[in-house]
N, C-alpha and C positions, 0 to 999 in steps of 0.2 A: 401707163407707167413705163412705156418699151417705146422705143424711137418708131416709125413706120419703115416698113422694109419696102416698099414701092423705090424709091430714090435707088437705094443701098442696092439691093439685087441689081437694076439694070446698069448699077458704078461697076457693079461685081461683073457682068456680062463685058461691059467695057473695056474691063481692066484682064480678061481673058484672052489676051490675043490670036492666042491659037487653040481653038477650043478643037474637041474632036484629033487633037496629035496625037498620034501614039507615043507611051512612054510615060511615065510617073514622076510626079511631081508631090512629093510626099509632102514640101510644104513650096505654097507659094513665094514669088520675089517679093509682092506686094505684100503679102501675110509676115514675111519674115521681117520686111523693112519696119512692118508695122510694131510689131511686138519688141523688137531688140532693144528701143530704145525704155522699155519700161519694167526688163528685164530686170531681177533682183541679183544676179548674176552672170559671168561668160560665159554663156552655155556653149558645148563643143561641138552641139550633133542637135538637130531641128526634125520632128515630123509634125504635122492634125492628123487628130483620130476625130469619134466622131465626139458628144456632149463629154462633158468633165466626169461622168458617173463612168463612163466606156474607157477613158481616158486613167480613170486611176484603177480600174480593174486591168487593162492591159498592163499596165504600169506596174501592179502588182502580182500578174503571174509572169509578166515575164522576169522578173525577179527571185521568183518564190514556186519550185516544183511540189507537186501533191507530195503530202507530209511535213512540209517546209513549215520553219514557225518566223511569223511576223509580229513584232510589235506595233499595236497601235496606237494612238492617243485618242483617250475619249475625254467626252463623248466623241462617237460617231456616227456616220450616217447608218444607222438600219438596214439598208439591203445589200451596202455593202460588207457588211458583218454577213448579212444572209446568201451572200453569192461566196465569200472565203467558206463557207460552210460545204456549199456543193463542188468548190474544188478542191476540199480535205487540204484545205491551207489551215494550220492552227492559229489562233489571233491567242498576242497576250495583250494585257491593256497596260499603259502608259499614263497615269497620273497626272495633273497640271496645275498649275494655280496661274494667276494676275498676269502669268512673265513667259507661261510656256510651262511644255514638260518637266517634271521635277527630277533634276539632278540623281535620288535616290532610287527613284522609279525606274530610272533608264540604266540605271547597274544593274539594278535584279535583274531587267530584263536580259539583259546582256549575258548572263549567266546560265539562259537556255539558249544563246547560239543564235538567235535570231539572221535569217538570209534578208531580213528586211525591215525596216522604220518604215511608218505611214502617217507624217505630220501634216499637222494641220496649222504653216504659220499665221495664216488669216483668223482664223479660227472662228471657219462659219458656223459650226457646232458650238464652241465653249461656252461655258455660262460665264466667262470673265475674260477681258485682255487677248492679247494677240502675242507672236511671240517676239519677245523685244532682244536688240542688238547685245545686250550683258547674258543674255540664258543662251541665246544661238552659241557663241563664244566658248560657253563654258560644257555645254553638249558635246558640240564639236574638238575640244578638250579631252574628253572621254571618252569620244568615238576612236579620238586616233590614237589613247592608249591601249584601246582596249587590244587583245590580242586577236580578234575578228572584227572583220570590218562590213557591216550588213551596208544592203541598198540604203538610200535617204531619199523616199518619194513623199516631198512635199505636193500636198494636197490644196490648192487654191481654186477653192469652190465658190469662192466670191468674187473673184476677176475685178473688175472696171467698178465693180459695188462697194468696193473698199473702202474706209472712213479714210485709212491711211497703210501706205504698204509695208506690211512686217518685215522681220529680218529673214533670214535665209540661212543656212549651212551649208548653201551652195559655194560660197564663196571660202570656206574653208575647206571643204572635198568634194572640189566640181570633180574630180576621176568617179563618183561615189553614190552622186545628188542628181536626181530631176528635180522638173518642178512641171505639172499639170494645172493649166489655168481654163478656167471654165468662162463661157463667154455667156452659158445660155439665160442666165439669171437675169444678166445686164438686157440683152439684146433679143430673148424669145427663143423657144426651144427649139424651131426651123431653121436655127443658124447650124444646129446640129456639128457646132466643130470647136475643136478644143485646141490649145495648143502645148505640145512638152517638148521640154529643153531642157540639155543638161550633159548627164556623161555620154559622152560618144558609143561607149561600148553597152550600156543599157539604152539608148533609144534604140541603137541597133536591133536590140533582143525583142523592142518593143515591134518594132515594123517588121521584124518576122513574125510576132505571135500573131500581129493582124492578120488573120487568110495565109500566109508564108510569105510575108509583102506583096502580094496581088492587090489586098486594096490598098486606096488614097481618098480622100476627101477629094468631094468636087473641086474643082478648079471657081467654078463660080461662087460656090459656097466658100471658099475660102479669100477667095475676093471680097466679094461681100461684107464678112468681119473685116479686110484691111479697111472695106472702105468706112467701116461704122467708129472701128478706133481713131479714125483721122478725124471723122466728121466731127463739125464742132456743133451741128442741132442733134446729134446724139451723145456728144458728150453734156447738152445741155439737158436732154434726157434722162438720162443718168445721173446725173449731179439733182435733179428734181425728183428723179426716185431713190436718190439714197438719202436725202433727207425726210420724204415722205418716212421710210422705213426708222430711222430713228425715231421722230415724233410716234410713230404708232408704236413701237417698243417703249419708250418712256411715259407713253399714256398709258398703256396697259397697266405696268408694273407699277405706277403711282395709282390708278382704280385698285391693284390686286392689295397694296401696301394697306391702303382706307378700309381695305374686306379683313385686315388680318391677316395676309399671306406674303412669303414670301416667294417673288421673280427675281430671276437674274438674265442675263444675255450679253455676249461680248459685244466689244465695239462695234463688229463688222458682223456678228455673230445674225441671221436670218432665221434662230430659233433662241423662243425665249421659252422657259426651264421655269415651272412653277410648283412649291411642293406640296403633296397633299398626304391624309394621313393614312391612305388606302389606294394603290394606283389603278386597280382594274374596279375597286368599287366608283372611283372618281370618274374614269373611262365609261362604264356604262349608263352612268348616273347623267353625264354630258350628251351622250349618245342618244338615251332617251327625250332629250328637249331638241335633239338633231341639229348637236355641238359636235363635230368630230375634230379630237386633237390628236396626236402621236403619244405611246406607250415610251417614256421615259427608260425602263430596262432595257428596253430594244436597243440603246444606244450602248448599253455597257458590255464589255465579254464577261465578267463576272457579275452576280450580287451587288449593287449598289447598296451604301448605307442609309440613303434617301428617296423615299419615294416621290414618283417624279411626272409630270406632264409635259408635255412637249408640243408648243405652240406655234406654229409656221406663220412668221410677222408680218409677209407679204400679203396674207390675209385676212388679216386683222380687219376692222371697219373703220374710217375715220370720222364716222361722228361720235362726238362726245355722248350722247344718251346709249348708243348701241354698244361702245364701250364700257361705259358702269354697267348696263345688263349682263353682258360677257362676265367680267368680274364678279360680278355678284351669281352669276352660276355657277361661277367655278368654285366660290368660296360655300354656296350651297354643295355642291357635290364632293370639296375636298373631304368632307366629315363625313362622306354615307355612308352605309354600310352596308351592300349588299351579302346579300347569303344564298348560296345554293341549294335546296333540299330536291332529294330525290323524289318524286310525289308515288 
């Protein structure tokens, strides 16, 4: 489902011309030529750090010191809720529907002073939609009444896997906006390099919290990605595995529809969202037949009103018989009821 990296590496070695120079090169010529043109905005200021997960945690302490409160949009990713936890960042959660964060959501939050937004325009999380050109607009409207003005670190955890590229708030306060695009989903987690763009004066903050700007991504490794974005047998790659990933999200959630349950999953979204009426009885109930899925709460900072399973589509099966089996255990487990007694 991933291009072969034999080619790619030694295009990447290639495309190093001076390997072993002293001096940092935070982002490559080739790397930046690569990405600019598919930029969703003018970004002011370029570095790679390393995978998209390292990338929007930099991204978010260098924005946000211990105590600082960030708004997020969920769902989101689980560990990174669980790493703002060990830097005593406090997370408020940001509300969404079809179109993006909800208008009403993003006042409240506004209200405790947030140092920082953490959106998800792709919305590899969402159970619906991406965020589209009328909700950015109208966000960014708000942002720049408000009487504080937090970070906007767009989170693009989907990169090159995208159905179609969302909107941006970059483009309304590039002084204000990154944006963190992850490559490793597309291209294998040994690409290990990410790329953020955006406001000048937050990338800055970013390549200091990296080491105190000591490090840089390889020079090879960032090669490398230029050469896989140019490539057109890995754009062909890609283009074959993100349709792969649609078909197995639209099979699933039509098996789970036939069981009685409902799935959801955004466009671009690489977790589909299935509800049951017990989530830790559902959890062990799958665990026990040695079904492991992701804990749905995990994704919220508050109480959810739905209990929730959390399905990773990349992993799904594509045959049709191991698909209905799936289904059909999850619609056995959504009803179980475990109970714990003390014995």
């Amino acid at each position: 489902m991933q291009p072969d990296l034999s080619a790619a590496l030694l295009a990447g070695l290639s495309l190093s011309h001076e390997l072993n120079r002293p001096g940092r090169e935070y982002i490559t010529e080739p790397l930046l030529s690569a990405v600019q043109a598919h930029w969703p905005f003018q970004a002011q200021a370029w570095t790679a750090a390393g995978g998209g997960s390292e990338g929007l945690i930099l991204a978010t302490e260098a924005a946000a010191s211990a105590g600082g409160v960030v708004a997020i949009e969920e769902p989101a990713m689980p560990g990174f809720l669980d790493t703002l936890s060990e830097l005593n960042i406090q997370p408020v959660g940001l509300c969404r529907d079809s179109e993006g964060p909800l208008i009403q959501s993003l006042q409240e939050a506004l209200e405790l002073e947030p140092v920082a937004l953490v959106l998800q325009p792709e919305g590899s999380y969402a159970m619906e939609g991406s965020l589209s050109t009328a909700r950015a607009a109208d966000l960014a409207r708000v942002l720049m009444d408000s009487p504080t003005r937090p970070w906007i670190i767009e989170d693009d955890g989907v990169g090159p896997l995208a159905v179609r590229q969302a909107a941006s708030l970059g483009p309304f306060l590039p002084d204000h906006t990154v944006r963190v695009r992850s490559y490793c989903k597309a291209y294998g987690v040994d690409i290990r390099t990410c790329v953020i763009g955006g406001s000048e004066q937050l990338v800055t903050a970013i390549i200091d919290k990296r080491t105190h700007g000591v490090a840089m991504n390889s020079r090879i490794l960032q090669n490398t990605l230029a050469h896989l974005i140019n490539s057109d047998e890995a754009k062909f790659a890609v283009a074959a595995a993100r349709d792969k990933y649609t078909t197995r999200r639209e099979r699933l959630i039509s098996a789970l529809a036939r069981q009685g349950l409902r799935a959801q999953a955004g466009d671009n979204s690489l977790v589909l969202w299935v509800e049951v009426s017990d989530e830790n009885s559902a959890l062990i109930s799958l665990a026990r037949k040695g079904i492991v899925v992701g804990s749905g709460s995990k994704s919220f900072i508050g109480k959810h009103s739905r209990a929730l399973l959390r399905v990773a589509i990349p992993q799904l099966p594509d045959e049709d018989e191991l698909v209905e089996e799936l289904a059909t255990r999850i619609a056995e487990a959504s009803c179980s009821r475990n109970r714990e007694y003390l014995a």
